[in-house]
MIDOSE-1310 file (N, C-alpha, C; in nm, 2 decimals, decimal comma, always signed):
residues 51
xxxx	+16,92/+8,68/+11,76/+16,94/+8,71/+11,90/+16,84/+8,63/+11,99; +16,88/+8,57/+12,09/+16,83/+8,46/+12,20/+16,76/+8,56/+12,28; +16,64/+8,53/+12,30/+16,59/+8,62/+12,46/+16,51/+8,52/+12,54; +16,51/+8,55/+12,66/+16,43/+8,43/+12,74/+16,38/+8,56/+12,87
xxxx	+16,24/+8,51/+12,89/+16,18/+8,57/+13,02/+16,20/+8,50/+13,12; +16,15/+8,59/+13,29/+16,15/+8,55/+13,37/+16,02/+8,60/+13,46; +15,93/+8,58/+13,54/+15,82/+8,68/+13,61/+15,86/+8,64/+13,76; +15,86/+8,74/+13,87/+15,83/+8,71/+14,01/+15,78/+8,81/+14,08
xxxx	+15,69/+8,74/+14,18/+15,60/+8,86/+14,24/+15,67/+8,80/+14,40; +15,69/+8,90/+14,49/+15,75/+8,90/+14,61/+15,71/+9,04/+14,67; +15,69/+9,07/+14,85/+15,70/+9,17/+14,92/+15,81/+9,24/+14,96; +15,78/+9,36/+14,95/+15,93/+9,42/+14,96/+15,89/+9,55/+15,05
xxxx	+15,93/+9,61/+15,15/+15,91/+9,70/+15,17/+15,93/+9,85/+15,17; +15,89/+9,94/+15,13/+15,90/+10,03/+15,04/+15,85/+10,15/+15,09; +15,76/+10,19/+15,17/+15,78/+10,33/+15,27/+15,69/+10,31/+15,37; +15,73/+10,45/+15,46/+15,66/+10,46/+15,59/+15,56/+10,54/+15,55
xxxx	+15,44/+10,50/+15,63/+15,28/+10,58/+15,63/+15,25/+10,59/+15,73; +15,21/+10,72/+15,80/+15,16/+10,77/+15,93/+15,30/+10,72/+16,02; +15,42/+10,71/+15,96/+15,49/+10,59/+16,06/+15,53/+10,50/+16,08; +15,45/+10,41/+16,03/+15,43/+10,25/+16,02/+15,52/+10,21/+15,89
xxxx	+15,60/+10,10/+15,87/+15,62/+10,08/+15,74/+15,54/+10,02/+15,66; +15,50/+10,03/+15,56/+15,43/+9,97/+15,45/+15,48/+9,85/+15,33; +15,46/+9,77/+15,33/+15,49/+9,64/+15,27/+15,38/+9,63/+15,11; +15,48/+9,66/+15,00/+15,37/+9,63/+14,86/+15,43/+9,54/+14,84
xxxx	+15,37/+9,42/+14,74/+15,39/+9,32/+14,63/+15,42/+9,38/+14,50; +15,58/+9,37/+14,46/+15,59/+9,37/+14,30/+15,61/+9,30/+14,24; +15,60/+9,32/+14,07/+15,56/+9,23/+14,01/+15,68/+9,27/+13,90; +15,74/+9,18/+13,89/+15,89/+9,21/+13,75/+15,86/+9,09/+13,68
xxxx	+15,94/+9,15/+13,57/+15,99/+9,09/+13,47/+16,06/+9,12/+13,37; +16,16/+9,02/+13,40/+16,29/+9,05/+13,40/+16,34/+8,99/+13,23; +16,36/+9,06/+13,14/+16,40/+9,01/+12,98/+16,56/+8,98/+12,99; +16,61/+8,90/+12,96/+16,74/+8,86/+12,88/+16,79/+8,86/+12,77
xxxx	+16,87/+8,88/+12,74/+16,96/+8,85/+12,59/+17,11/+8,82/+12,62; +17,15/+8,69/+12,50/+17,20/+8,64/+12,50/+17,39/+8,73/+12,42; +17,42/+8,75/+12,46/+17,59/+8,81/+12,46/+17,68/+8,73/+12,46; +17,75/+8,70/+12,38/+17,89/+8,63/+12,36/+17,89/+8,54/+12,44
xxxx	+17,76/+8,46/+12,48/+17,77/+8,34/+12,52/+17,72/+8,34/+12,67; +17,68/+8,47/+12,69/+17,63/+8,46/+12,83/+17,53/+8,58/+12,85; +17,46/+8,54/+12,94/+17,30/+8,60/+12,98/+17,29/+8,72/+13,03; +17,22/+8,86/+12,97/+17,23/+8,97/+13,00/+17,11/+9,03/+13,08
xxxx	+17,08/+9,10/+13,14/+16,99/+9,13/+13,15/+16,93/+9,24/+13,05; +16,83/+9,21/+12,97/+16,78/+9,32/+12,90/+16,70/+9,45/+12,91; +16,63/+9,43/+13,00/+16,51/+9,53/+13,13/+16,47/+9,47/+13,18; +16,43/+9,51/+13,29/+16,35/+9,49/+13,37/+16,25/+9,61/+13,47
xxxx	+16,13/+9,60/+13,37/+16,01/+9,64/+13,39/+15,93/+9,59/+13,55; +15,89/+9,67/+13,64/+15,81/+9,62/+13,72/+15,71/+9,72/+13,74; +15,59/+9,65/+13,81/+15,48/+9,73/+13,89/+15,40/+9,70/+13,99; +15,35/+9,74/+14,05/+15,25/+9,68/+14,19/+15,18/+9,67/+14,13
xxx	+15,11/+9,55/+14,28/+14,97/+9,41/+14,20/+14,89/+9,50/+14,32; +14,79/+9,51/+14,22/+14,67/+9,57/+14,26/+14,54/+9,42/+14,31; +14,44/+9,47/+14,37/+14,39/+9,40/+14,40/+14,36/+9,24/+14,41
């Protein structure tokens, strides 16, 4: 079985505080496998970047 990674970190906005919306950075990464010839996604795990 073929697997290939990918990583991206990007802003996404994600809830309101006091009001205001709040903007975090996540961080994925995204696993693949390979299926009858074409590219699956396998999971994709994410989490916020701390500091």
């Amino acid at each position: 079985m073929q697997r290939n990674r990918s990583r991206e970190s990007r802003p996404v906005p994600s809830a309101r505080v006091d009001g205001l919306p709040r903007t975090d950075t996540l961080r994925a990464t995204q696993v693949y496998r390979r299926e009858d010839g074409a590219w699956m996604v396998a999971r994709r795990p994410g989490d916020t970047v701390t500091g």
